[in-house]
ZAVEX-370200 format. One record per residue (C-alpha): x negated, y, z negated; residue in one letter. Coordinates in steps of 0.001 Angstrom, whole numbers, plus 524288, in hexadecimal, padded with zeros to 5 digits. Example, Ala and Ser with C-alpha at 12.3 -4.5 7.8 and 13.67 -1.06 7.14 Angstrom:
BEGIN
<atom <7CFF4 7EE6C 7E188> 'a'>,
<atom <7CA9A 7FBDC 7E41C> 's'>,
// end
This chain:
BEGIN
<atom <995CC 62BCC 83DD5> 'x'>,
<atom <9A066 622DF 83C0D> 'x'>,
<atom <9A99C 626C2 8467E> 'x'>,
<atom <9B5DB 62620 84C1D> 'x'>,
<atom <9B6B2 62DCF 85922> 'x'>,
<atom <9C4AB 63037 85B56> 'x'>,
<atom <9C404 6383D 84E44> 'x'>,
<atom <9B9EB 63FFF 85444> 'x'>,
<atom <9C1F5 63FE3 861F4> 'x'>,
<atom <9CC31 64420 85B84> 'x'>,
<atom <9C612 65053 851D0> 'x'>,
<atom <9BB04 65310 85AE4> 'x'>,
<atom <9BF6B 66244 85C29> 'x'>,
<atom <9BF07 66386 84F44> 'x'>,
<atom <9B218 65A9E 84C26> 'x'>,
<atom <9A9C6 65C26 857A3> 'x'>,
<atom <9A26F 666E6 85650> 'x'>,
<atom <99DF0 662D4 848A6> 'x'>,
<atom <99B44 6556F 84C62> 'x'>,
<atom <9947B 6595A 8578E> 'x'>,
<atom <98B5D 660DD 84DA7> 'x'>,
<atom <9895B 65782 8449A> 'x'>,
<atom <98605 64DEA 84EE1> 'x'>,
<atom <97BB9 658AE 8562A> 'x'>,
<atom <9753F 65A6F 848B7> 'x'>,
<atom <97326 64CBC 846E1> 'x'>,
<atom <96C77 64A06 85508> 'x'>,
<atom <9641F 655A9 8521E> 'x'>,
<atom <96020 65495 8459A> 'x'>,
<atom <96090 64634 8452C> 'x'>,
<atom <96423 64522 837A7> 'x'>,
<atom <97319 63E6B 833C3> 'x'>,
<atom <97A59 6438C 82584> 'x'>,
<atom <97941 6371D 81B5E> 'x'>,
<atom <98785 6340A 81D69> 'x'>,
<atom <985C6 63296 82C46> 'x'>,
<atom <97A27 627B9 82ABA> 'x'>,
<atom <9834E 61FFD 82335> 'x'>,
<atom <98DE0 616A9 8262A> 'x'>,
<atom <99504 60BEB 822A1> 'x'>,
<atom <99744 5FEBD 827BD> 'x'>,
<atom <9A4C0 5F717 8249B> 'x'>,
<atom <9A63A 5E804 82943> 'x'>,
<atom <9B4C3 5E596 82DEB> 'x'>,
<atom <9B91D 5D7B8 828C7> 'x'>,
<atom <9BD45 5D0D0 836E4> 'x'>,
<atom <9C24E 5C1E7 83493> 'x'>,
<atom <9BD3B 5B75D 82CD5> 'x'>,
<atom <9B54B 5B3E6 820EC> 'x'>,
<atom <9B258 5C084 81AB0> 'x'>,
<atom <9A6A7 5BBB3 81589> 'x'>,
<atom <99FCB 5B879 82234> 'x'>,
<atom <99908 5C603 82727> 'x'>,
<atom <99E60 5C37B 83587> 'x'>,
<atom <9AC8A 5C350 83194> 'x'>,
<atom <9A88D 5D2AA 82DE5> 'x'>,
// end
């Protein structure tokens, strides 16, 4: 899960005890949705030649 915390500091009264399930389920049964084994990667442009991979 792609996560920021203070969103979850923030809502956790409201999210916690669902997310607290999910996350049991998954330790027991071992076994993540589709979506959650999934993520992707962006490469942030720093300085440079933008053609040279390390400027990325």
């Amino acid at each position: 899960m792609g996560s920021q915390w203070g969103f979850y500091l923030e809502f956790w009264e409201v999210l916690g005890k669902d997310l607290l399930k999910v996350v049991n389920h998954i330790f027991v049964s071992g076994v993540l949705s589709p979506s959650m084994r999934e993520g992707v990667v962006s490469l942030l442009f720093k300085k440079g030649d933008p053609e040279l991979l390390g400027n990325w």
